[in-house]
C-alpha positions as CSV (number, residue, x, y, z in Angstrom):
1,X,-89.1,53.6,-239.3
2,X,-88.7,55.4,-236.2
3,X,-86.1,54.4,-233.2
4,X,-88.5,52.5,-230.4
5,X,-88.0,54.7,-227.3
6,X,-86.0,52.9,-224.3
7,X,-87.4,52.6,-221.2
8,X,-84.7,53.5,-218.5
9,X,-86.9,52.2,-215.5
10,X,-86.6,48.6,-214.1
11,X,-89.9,46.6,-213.7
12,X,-91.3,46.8,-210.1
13,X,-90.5,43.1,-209.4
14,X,-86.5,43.7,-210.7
15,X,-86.3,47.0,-208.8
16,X,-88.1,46.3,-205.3
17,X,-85.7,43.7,-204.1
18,X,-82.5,45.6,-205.4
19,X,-83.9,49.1,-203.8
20,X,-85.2,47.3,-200.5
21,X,-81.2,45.5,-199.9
22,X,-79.9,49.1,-200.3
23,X,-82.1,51.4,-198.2
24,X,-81.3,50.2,-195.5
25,X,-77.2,50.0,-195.1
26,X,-77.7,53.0,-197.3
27,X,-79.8,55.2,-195.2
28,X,-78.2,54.0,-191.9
29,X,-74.3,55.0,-193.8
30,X,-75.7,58.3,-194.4
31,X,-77.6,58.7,-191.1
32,X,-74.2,57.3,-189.5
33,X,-72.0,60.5,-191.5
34,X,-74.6,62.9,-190.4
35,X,-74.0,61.5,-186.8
36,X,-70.1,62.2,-187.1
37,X,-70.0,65.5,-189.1
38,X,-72.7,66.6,-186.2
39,X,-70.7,65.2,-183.3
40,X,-66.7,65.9,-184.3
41,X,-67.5,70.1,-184.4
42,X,-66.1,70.5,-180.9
43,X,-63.3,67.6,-180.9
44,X,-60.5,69.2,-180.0
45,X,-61.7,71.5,-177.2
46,X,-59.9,71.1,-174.3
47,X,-60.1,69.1,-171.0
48,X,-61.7,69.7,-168.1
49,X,-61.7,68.9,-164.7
50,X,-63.1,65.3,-165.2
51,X,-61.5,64.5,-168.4
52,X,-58.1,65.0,-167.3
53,X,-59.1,62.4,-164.7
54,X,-60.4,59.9,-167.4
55,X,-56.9,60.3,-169.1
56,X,-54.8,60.5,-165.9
57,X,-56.7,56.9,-164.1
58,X,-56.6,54.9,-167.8
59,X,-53.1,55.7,-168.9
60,X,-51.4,53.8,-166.6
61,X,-50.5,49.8,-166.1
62,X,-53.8,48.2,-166.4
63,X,-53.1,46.6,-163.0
64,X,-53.2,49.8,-161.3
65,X,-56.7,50.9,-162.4
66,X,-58.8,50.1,-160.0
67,X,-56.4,50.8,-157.4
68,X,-56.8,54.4,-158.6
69,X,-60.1,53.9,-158.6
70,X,-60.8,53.3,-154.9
71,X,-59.6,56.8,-154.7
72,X,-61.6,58.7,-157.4
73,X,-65.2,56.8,-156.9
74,X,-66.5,55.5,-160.1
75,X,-66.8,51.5,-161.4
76,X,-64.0,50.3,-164.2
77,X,-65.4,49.4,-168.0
78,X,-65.1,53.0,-169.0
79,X,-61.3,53.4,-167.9
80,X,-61.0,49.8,-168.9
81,X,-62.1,50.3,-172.3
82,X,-60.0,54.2,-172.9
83,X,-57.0,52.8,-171.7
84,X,-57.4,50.0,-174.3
85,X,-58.1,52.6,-176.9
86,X,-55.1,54.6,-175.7
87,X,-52.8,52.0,-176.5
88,X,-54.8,51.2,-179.7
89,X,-54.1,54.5,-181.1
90,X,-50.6,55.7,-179.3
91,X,-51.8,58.9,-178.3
92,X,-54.0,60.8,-175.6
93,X,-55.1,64.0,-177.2
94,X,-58.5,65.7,-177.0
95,X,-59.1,64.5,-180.3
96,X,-58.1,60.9,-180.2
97,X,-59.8,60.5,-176.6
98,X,-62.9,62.1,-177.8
99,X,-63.0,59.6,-180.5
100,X,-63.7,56.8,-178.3
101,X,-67.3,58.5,-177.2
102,X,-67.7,59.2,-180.7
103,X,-67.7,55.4,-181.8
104,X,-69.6,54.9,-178.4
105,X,-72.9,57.5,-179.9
106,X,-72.6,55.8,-183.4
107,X,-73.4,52.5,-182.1
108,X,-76.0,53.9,-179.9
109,X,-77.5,55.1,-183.3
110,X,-77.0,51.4,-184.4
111,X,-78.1,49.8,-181.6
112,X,-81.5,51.9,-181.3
113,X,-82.3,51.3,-185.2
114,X,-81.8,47.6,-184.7
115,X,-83.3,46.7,-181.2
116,X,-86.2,49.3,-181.8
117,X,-86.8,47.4,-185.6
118,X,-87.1,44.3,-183.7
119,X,-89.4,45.4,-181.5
120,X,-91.8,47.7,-183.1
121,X,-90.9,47.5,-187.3
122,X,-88.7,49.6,-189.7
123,X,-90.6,52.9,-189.4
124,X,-90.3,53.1,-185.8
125,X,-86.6,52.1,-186.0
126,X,-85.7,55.1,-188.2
127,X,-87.8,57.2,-186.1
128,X,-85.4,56.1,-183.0
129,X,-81.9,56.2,-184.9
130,X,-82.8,59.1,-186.0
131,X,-83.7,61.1,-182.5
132,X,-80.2,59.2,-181.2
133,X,-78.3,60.4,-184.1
134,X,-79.7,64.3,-183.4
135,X,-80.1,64.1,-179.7
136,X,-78.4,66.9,-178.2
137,X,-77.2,65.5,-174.8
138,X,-75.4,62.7,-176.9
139,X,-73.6,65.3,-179.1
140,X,-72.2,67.2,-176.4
141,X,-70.9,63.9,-174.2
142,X,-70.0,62.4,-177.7
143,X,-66.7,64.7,-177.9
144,X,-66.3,64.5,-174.0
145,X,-63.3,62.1,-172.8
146,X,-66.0,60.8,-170.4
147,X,-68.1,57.5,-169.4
148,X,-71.7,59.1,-171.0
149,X,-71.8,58.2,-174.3
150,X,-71.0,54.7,-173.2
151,X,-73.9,55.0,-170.8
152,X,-76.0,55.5,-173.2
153,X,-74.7,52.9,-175.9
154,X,-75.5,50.1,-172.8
155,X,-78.8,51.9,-171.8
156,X,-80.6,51.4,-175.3
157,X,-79.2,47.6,-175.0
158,X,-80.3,47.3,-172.1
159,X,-84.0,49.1,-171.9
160,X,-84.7,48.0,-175.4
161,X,-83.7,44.5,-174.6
162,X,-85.9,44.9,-170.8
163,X,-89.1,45.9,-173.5
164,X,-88.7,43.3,-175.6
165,X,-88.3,40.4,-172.7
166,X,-90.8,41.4,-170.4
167,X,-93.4,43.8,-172.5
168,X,-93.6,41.8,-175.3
169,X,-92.8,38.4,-173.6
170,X,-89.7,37.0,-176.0
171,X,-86.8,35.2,-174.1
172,X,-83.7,33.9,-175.2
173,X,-81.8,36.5,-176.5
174,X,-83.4,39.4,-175.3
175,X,-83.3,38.2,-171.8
176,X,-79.5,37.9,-172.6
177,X,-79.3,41.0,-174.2
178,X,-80.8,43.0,-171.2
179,X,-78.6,41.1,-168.9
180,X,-75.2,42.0,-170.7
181,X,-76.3,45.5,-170.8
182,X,-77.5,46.2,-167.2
183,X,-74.1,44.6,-166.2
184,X,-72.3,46.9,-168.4
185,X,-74.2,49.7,-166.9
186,X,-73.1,48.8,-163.2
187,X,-69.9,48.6,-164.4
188,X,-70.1,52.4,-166.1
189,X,-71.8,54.4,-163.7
190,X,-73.2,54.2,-160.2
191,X,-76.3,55.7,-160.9
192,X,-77.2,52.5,-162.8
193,X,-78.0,51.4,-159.4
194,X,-81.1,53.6,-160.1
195,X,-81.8,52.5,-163.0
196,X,-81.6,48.8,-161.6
197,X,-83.9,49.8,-158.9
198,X,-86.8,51.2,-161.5
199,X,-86.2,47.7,-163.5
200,X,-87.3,46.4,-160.6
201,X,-90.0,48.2,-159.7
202,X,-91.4,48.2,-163.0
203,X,-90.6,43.9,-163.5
204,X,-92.8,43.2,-160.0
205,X,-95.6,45.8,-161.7
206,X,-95.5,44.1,-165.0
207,X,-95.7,40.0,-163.3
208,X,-98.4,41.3,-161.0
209,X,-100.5,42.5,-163.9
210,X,-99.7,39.3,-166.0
211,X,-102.7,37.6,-166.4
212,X,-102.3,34.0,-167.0
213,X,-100.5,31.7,-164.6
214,X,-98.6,31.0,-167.5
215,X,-97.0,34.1,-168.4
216,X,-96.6,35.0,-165.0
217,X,-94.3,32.5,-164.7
218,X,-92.6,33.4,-167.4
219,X,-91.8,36.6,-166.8
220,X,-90.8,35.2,-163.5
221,X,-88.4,32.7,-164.9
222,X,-87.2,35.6,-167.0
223,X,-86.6,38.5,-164.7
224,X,-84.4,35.8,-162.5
225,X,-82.0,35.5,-165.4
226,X,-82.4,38.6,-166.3
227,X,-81.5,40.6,-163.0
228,X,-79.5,37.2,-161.4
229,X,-76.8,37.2,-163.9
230,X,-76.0,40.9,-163.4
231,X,-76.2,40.4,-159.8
232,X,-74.0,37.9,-159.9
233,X,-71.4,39.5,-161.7
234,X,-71.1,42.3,-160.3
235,X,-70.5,41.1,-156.6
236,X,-66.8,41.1,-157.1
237,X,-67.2,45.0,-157.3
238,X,-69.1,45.4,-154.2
239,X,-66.3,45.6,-151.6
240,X,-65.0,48.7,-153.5
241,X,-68.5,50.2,-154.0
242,X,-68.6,49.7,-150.2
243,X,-65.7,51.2,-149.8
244,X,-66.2,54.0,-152.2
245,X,-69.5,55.0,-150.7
246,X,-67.8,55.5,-147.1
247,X,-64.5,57.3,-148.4
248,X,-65.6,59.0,-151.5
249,X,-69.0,59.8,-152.0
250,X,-69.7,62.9,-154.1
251,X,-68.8,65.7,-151.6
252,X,-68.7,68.4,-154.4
253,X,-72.7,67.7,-155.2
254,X,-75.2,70.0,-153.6
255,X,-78.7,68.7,-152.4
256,X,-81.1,69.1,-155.8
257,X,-84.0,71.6,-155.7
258,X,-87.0,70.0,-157.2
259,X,-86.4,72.1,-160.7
260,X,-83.6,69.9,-161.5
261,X,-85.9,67.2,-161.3
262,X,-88.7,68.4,-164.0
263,X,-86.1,70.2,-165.6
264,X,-84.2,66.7,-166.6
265,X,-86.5,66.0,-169.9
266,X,-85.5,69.6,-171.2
267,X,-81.5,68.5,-170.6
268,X,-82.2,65.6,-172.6
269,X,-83.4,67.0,-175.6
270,X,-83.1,70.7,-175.0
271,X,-86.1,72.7,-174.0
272,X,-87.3,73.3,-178.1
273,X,-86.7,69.9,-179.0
274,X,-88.8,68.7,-175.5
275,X,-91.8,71.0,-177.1
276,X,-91.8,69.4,-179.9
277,X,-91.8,66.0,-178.9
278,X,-94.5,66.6,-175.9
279,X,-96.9,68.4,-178.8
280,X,-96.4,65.0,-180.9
281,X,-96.6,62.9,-177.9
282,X,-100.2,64.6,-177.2
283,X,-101.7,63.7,-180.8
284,X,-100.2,60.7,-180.6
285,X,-101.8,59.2,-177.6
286,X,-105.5,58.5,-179.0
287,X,-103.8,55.8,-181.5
288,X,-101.2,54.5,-178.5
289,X,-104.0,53.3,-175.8
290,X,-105.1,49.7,-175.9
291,X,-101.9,48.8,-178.2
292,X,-98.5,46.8,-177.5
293,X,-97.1,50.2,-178.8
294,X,-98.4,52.1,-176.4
295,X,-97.5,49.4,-173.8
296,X,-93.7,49.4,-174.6
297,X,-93.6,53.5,-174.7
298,X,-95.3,53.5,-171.4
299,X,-92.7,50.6,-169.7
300,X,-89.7,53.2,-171.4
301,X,-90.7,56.3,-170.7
302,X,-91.4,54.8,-166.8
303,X,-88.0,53.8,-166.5
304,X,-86.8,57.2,-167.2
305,X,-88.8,58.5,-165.0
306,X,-88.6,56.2,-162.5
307,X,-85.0,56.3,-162.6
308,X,-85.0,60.2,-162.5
309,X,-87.5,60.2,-159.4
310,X,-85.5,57.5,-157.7
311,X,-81.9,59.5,-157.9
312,X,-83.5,62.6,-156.6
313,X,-85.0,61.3,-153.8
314,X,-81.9,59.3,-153.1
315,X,-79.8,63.0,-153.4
316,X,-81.8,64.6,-150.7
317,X,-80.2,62.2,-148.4
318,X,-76.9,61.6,-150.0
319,X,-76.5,64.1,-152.7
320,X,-75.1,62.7,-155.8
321,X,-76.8,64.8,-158.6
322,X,-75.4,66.3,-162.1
323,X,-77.0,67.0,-164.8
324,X,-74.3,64.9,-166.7
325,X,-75.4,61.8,-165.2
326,X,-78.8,62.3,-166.4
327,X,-77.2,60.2,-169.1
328,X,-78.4,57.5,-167.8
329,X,-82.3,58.5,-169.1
330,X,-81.3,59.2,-171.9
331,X,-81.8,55.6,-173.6
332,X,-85.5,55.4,-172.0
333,X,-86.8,58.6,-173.0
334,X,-85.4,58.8,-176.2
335,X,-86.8,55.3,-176.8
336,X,-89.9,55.9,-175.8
337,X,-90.1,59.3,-177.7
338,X,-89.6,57.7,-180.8
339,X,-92.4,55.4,-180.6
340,X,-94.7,58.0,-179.3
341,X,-93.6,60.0,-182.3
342,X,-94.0,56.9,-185.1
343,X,-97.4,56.7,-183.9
344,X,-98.6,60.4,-183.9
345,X,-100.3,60.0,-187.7
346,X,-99.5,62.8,-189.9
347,X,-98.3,65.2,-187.7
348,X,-95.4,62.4,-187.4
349,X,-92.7,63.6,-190.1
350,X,-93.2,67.0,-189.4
351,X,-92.6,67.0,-186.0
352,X,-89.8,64.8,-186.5
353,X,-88.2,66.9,-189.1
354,X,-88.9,70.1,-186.4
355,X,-87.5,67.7,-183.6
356,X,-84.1,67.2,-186.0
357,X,-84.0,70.7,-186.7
358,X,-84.2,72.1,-182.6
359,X,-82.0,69.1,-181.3
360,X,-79.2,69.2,-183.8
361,X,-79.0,73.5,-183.5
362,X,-78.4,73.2,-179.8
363,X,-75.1,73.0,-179.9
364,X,-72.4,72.0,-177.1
365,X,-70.2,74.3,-175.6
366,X,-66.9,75.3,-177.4
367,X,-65.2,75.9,-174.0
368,X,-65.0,73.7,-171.2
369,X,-62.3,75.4,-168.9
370,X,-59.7,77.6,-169.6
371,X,-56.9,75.6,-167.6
372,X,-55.2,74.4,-171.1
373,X,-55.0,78.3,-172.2
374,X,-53.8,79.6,-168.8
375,X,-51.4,76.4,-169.1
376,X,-50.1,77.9,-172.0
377,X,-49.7,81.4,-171.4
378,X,-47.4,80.4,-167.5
379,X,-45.5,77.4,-169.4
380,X,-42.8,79.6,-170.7
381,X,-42.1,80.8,-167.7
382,X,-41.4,77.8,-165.5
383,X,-38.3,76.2,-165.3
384,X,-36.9,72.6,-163.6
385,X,-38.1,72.5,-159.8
386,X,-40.7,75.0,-159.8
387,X,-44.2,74.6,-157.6
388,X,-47.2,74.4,-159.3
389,X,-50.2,74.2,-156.2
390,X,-54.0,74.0,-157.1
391,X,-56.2,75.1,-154.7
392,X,-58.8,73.3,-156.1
393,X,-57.4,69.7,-155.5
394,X,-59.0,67.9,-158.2
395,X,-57.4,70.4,-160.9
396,X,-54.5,69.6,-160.6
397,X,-54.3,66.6,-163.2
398,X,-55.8,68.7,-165.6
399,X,-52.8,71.7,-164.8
400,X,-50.1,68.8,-164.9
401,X,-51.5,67.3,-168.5
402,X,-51.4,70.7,-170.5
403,X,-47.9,71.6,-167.9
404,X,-46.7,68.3,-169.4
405,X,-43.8,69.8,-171.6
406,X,-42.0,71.6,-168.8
407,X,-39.7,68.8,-167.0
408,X,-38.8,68.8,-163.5
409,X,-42.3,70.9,-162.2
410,X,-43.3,69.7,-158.8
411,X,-47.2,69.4,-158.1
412,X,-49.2,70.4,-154.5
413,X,-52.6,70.8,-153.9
414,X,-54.1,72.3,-150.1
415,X,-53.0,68.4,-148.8
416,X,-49.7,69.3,-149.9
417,X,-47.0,67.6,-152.3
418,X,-48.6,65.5,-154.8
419,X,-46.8,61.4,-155.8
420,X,-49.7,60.3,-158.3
421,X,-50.9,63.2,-161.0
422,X,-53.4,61.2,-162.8
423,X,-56.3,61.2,-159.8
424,X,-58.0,63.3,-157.2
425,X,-57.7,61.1,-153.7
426,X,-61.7,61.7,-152.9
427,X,-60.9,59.7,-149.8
428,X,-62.4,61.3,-146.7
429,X,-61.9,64.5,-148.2
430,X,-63.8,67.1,-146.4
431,X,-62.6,65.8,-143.5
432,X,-59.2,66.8,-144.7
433,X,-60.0,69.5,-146.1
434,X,-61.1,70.5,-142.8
435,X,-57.8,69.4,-141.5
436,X,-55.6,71.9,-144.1
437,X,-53.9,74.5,-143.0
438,X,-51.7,77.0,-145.2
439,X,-48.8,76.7,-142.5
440,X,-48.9,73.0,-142.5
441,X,-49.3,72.1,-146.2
442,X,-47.9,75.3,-148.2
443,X,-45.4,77.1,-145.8
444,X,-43.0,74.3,-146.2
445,X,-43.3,74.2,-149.9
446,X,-42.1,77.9,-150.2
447,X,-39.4,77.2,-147.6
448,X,-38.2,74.5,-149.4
449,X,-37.8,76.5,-152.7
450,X,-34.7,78.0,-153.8
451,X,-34.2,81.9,-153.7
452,X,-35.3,82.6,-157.9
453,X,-37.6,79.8,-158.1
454,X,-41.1,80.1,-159.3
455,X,-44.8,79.2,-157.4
456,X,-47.8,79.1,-159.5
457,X,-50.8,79.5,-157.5
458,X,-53.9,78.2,-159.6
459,X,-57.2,79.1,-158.2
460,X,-60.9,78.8,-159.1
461,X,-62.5,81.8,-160.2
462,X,-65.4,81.8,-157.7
463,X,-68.2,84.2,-159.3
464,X,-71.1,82.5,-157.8
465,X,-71.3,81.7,-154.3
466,X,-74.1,79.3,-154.9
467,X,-72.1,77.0,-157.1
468,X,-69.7,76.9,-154.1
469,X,-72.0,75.8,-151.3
470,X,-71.8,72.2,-151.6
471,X,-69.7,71.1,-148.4
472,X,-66.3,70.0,-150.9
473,X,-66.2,73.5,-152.8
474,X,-67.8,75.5,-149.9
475,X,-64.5,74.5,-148.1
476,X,-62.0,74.5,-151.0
477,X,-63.5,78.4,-151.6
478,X,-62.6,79.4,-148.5
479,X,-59.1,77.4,-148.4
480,X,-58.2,79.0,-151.7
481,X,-58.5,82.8,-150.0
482,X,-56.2,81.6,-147.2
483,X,-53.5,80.1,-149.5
484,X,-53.7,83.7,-151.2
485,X,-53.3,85.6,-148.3
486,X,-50.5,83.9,-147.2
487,X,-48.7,83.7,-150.0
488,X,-49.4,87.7,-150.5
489,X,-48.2,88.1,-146.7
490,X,-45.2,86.5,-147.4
491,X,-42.2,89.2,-147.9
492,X,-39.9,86.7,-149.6
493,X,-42.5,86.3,-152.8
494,X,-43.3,88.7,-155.5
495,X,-46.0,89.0,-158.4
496,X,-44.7,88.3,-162.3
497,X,-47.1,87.1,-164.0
498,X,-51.0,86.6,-163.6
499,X,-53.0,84.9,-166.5
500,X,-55.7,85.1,-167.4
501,X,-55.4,89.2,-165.9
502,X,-58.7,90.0,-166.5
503,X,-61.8,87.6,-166.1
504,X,-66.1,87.8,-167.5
505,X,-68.0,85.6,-166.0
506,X,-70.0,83.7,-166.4
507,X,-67.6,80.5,-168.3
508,X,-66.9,77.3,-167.7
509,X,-65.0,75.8,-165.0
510,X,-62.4,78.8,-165.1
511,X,-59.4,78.8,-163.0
512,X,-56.8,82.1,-162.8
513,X,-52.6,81.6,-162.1
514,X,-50.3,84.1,-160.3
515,X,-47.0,83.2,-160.7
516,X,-44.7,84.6,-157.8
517,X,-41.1,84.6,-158.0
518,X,-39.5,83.8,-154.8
519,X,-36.9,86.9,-154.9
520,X,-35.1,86.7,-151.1
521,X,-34.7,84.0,-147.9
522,X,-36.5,86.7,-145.5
């Protein structure tokens, strides 16, 4: 008699509920691995300008934070939060402060899957974790000791959270949820004040169209909780906002050119993956109008846009663009993108696959400045009451992190001898910028040093006029060419070192030191 064959499948009814507990924490622990093997590439790439700052305002008592902050121009839960994790981890590395914005784009990926599976169902959950865990403006500011990838963690609560309150009409704990993040967001980043205002733009639109009494109310009742709370909250911040707008500003920025503007979508997802997604978005939209789908995508992508068109207006009379606080769009869009995308029939896993593949090859830069490799190569030179001056004053934190090692270096920028390394005083600054002069704020520095002693003069590398028009840099670029005439004019100094000595542009951020050795009293 022969053996009966054994059957190694499981009946449907055993297998279903097993596979269906599993796919889920499975798939979202692979997609979360794929996330950090995508978005640790670049960790250890060194600081610039800004991150230095991050590092320099959070590792210090955390009762002196927002003192430094009234100088430097930006709310407090980001420095909050990193100095937190500094003293978590006992270190403040590239690596380890990086780390922090890594965590931040996981749980954006975790967030979006959740809050978007809530609103829309599974399939349209993947399709957004997925697009969050690829999305290129997230990897880059991912493994960036910045506020972005926060930004973005609080703007997918906090649109997703809007959509489901007062699109689909649920209260309780979306109302709540919207409300935590849009305080978090105000908080993180001025520009949420944007954001706030297309909320609110797009709240009054959505109550005027209600169309029962009813629901009107409602949305009433919720869009008072929703937007009160925040408000509320965020009152004990307003005398420094006040302040910071009428000392700090953002003097560096330049007024945008409308290209910046319809540019933004490309930043976000990097002109091939933007293709993509508008080619999708097109085939999609027979099967969108009429629906709640389509409704939600609409309210998302509006914010982003709204937002967007809202900032640049507000630039051309106070300038206060970068492309890097586009971040705040980046929840909306990519939200919206993805249920555009669900919904585009069978064109949609092919053009998300083609969207995965163009998003995760744009990579982020492997260079950010050169100031830790000139660092480096002028360190062995320096010695216990050398002068180290920046010409570009809000360098100079970055110069005294990767100078740390050599003890007993003194600090100036073109406002002279520096007290606190770990900020840029943004206070009135083109006015005193203005105000420098090389015999007031350098000539007694090199009087003061001893006959042998070393100046480092760190400089921008200024191979673009353009980039230096803005009326912060415009001035520093022409203050950097006095404080190197002078210091060539003066008899007493000589040239030893100059790193790097040659210099390609274009790169990133770069900066150039000449060390002179002062070598008589003249």
């Amino acid at each position: 008699m022969g053996t009966p064959a054994v059957s190694l499948r499981l009946p449907a009814r055993v297998r279903s509920p097993a596979m269906a507990r599993l796919a889920v924490p499975g798939g979202l622990g692979l997609l979360v691995v794929a996330c950090v093997l995508l978005r640790t590439q670049y960790l250890g790439v060194g600081f610039w300008v800004d991150e230095a700052l991050s590092v320099g305002i959070a590792d210090r008592p955390f009762a002196d934070i927002l003192g430094a902050l009234r100088l430097d121009g930006s709310p407090p839960l980001y420095y909050v939060l990193l100095h937190g994790w500094l003293g978590l981890l006992g270190s403040r590395t590239e690596e380890t402060t990086h780390l922090l914005s890594v965590l931040f784009s996981v749980l954006a990926v975790l967030a979006a899957f959740g809050l978007v599976r809530a609103l829309a169902g599974t399939r349209a959950g993947w399709f957004a974790a997925v697009l969050f865990a690829v999305n290129p403006f997230l990897t880059a500011y991912a493994q960036e000791t910045r506020m972005y990838a926060l930004v973005i963690l609080l703007g997918t609560i906090a649109c997703a959270c809007f959509a489901g309150a007062f699109v689909q009409g649920r209260g309780g704990w979306w109302t709540a949820g919207f409300a935590a993040g849009l305080t978090g967001l105000l908080y993180t980043h001025n520009w949420a004040l944007f954001l706030l205002a297309a909320l609110g733009v797009t709240w009054i639109v959505l109550v005027w169209r209600a169309g029962a009494d009813g629901a009107r109310r409602a949305l009433l009742r919720r869009g008072l909780l929703g937007f009160g709370v925040p408000s509320l909250l965020y009152v004990p911040w307003l005398p420094a906002l006040i302040f910071q707008a009428e000392h700090t500003g953002a003097p560096w920025a330049r007024v945008p050119e409308f290209e910046l503007l319809t540019g933004a979508p490309g930043v976000v997802f990097g002109q091939p993956g933007l293709v993509a997604l508008v080619v999708a978005g097109m085939i999609a939209l027979p099967h969108l109008r009429g629906t709640e789908r389509g409704r939600l995508a609409v309210v998302l992508l509006a914010l982003a846009l709204g937002t967007l068109a809202i900032a640049w207006t507000s630039s051309q009379v106070s300038p206060a663009w970068a492309n890097r606080y586009l971040a705040m769009t980046v929840a909306p869009l990519v939200l919206g993108a993805a249920l555009v995308l669900e919904r585009a029939g069978r064109v949609s896993l092919p053009a998300l696959a083609l969207a995965v593949f163009l998003c995760a090859s744009t990579t982020p830069p492997a260079e950010k400045s050169n100031v830790r490799d000139v660092a480096a190569a002028v360190a062995p030179t320096l010695r216990p009451g050398d002068v180290v001056v920046s010409t570009q004053p809000e360098q100079a934190p970055a110069i005294a992190y990767y100078l740390d090692d050599v003890e007993g270096l003194r600090y100036a920028t073109l406002f002279g001898e520096l007290s606190d390394l770990g900020v840029t005083d943004w206070r009135d600054g083109v006015e005193r910028l203005e105000a420098s002069r090389p015999e007031n704020n350098l000539a007694p520095l090199l009087d003061a040093l001893p006959v042998g002693g070393r100046l480092v003069l760190v400089e921008p590398e200024i191979y673009s006029r353009r980039r230096w028009s803005a009326p912060w840099s415009s001035l520093v670029r022409v203050r950097t060419a006095e404080w190197r005439a002078w210091m060539v004019g003066d008899a007493r100094f000589r040239v030893v070192a100059m790193r790097p000595e040659t210099f390609d542009p274009p790169a990133p951020n770069p900066v150039r030191a000449t060390v002179f050795l002062k070598a008589g009293m003249g």
